[in-house]
C-alpha positions in Angstrom: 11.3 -7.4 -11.6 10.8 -6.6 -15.1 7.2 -6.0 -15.8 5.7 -8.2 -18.8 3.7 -6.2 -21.8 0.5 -7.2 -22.6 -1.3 -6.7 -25.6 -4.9 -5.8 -26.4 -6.4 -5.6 -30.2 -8.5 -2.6 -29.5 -7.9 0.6 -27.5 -10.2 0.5 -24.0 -12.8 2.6 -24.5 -13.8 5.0 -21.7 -17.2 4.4 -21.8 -16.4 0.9 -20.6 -14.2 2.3 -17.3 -16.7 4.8 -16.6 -17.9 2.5 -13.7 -22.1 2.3 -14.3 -24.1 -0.5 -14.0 -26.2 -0.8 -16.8 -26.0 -1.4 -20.9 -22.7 0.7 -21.7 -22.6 2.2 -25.5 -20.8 -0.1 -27.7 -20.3 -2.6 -25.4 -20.8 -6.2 -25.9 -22.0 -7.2 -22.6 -24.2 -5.6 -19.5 -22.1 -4.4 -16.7 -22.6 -4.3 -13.3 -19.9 -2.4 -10.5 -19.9 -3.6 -6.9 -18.5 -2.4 -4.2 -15.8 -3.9 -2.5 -15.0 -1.6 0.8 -11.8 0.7 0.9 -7.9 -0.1 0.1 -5.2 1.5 2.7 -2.6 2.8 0.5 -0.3 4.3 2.8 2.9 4.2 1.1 1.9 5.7 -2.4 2.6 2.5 -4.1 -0.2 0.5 -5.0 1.0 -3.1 -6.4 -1.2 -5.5 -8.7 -0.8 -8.6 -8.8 -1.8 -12.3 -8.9 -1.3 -12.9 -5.3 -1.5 -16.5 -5.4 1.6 -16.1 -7.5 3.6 -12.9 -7.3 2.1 -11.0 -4.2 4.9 -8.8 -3.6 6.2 -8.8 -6.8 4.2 -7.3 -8.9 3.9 -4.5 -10.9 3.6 -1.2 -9.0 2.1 2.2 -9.8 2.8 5.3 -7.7 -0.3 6.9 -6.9 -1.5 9.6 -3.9 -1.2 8.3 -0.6 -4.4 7.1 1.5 -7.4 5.2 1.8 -9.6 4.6 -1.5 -12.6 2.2 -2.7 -12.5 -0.4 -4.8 -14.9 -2.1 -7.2 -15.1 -5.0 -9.4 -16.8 -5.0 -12.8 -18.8 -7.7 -13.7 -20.1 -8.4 -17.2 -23.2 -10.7 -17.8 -21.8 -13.3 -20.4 -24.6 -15.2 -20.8 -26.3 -15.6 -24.3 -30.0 -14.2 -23.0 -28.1 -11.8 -20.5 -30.2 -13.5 -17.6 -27.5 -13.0 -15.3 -26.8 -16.4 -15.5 -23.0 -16.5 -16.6 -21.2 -13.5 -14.9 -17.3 -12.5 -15.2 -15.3 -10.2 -13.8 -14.3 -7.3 -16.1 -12.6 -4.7 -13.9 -10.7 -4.6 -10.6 -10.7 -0.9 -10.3 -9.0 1.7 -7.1 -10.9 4.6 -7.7 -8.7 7.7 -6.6 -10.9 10.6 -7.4 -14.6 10.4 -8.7 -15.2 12.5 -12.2 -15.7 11.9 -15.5 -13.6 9.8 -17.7 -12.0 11.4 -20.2 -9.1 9.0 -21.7 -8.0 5.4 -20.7 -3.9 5.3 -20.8 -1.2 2.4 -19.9 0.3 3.1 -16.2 4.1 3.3 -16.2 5.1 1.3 -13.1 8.0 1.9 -11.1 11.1 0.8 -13.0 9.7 0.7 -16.3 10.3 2.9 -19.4 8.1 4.4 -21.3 9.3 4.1 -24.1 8.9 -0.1 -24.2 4.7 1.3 -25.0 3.5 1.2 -28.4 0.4 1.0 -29.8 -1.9 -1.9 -28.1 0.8 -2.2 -25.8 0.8 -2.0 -22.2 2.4 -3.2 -18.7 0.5 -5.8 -17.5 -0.2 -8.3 -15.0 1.0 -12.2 -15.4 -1.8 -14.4 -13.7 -1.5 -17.8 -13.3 -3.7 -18.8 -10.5 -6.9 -17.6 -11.8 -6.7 -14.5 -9.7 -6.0 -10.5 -9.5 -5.5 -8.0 -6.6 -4.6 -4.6 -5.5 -2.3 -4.0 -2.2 -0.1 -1.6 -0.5 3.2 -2.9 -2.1 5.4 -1.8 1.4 2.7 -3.3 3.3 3.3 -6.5 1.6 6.5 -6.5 2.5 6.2 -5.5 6.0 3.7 -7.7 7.0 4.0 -10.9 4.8 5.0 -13.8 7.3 8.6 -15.9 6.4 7.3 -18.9 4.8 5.2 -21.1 2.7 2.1 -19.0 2.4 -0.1 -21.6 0.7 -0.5 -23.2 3.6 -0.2 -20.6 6.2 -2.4 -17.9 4.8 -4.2 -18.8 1.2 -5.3 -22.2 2.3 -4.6 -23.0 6.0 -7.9 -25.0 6.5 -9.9 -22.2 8.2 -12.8 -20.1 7.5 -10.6 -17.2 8.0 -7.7 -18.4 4.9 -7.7 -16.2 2.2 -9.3 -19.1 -0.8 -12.3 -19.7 2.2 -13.0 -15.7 2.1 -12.9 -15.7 -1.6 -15.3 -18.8 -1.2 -17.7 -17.2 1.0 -20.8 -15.6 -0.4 -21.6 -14.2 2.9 -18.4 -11.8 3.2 -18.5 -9.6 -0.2 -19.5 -11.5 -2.8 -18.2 -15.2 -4.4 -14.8 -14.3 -6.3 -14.0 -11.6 -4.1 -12.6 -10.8 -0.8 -11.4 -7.6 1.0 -8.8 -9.6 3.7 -5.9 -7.8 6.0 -2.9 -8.7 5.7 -1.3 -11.2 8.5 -0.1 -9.0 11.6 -2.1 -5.5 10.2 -2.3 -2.7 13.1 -3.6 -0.1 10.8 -6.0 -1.6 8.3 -3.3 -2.7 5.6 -5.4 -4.9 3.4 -5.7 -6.8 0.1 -8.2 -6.7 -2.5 -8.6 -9.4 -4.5 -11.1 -11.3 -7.5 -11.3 -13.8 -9.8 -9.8 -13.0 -13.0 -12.7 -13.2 -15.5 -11.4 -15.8 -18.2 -9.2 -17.4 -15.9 -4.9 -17.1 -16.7 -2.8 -14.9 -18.8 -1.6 -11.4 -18.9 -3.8 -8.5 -18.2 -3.0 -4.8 -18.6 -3.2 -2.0 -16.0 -4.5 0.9 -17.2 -5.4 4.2 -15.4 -8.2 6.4 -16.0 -7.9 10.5 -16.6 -10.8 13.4 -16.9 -10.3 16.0 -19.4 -7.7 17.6 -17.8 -5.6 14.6 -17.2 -6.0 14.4 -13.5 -6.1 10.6 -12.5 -9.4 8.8 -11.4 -8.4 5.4 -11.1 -6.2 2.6 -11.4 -7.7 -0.9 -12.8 -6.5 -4.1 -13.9 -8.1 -4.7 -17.6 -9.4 -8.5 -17.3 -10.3 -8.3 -21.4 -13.8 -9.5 -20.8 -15.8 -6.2 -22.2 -15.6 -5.8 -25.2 -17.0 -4.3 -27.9 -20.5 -5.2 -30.0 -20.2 -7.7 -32.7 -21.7 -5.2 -35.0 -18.5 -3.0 -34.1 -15.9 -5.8 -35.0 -17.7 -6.3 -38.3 -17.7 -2.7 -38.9 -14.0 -2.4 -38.8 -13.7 -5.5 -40.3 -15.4 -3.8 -43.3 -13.0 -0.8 -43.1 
């Protein structure tokens, strides 16, 4: 599958995927992370996605083999920041902890390099309002023949994948941490609403100062930064 390009006006700023809940220098919004349990990666290739859509063929990035945690970002939207208008920022596999250092596009598997230019990265196409992370041989593997709509995403019990996303009780609404259909060793799917709703977000990874990688997240262009910033380079 060719992977689509997305484009962003500003570079991400570290600061913003440095994964604190709190007021983040230069940010326009508050963030806050939460935890969403761990992410069985046993094949080395982790694939985001809309899963609604494309689960299984989305966009994959080769990463370390094994079992890492995941957390969404939310930013508080609302005009008093009262908490009282949250989206989701951030889906984020965080591979190592440390400090980050730079914020880079991912090169999936099959892509070139060289298609990156400046704003540009490979990104994910949403169209059902939703983003996740998975093993992408799991997927695969376990996946039943099928229409999936109505034998896993919406099969009318408390247990379908929309009902867990649904269910305030099991992570938090928008999220859910599900296995996939048939797992014997924990493979799993992470997946969140995707802040705005549709389009294409990019996957970035995260790097410390000496280039190591920390994490893998899908970019859901909700932070941002400060009006005060924008006008600033506006007045450049």
């Amino acid at each position: 599958m060719d992977e689509p390009l997305s484009s962003t006006d500003t570079a991400p700023d570290p600061e913003f995927f440095a994964l604190r809940t709190g007021a983040v220098p230069g940010c326009a919004y508050p963030l806050s992370v939460h935890e969403l349990g761990e992410l069985w990666v046993r094949s080395g290739r982790l694939e985001a996605s809309d899963p609604f859509v494309l689960l299984g063929e989305g966009l994959v990035v080769p990463v370390p083999p094994g079992s890492y945690p995941v957390r969404v970002t939310i930013a508080d939207v609302s005009t008093e920041k009262d908490g009282s208008h949250l989206r989701e920022a951030y889906l984020s596999v965080v591979l190592a902890e440390g400090e980050v250092a730079a914020v880079r596009p991912v090169v999936p598997e099959g892509a070139d390099a060289a298609e990156l230019s400046d704003g540009k990265y490979f990104g994910v196409p949403v169209d059902a309002g939703t983003v996740a992370f998975a093993d992408a041989d799991a997927v695969t593997a376990l996946m039943p023949a099928g229409d999936w709509y109505e034998t896993v995403f919406d099969d009318g019990t408390d247990t379908s994948w929309f009902a867990r996303m649904d269910d305030p009780e099991h992570l938090r609404t928008g999220a859910a941490n599900i296995l996939l259909p048939g797992a014997t060793q924990g493979e799993n799917v992470v997946l969140v609403h995707s802040g705005w709703g549709d389009g294409h977000y990019p996957v970035v990874r995260t790097d410390d100062a000496d280039g190591n990688l920390l994490g893998v997240h899908i970019d859901l262009l909700v932070a941002g930064p400060t009006d005060d910033e924008d006008e600033d380079e506006d007045d450049d």
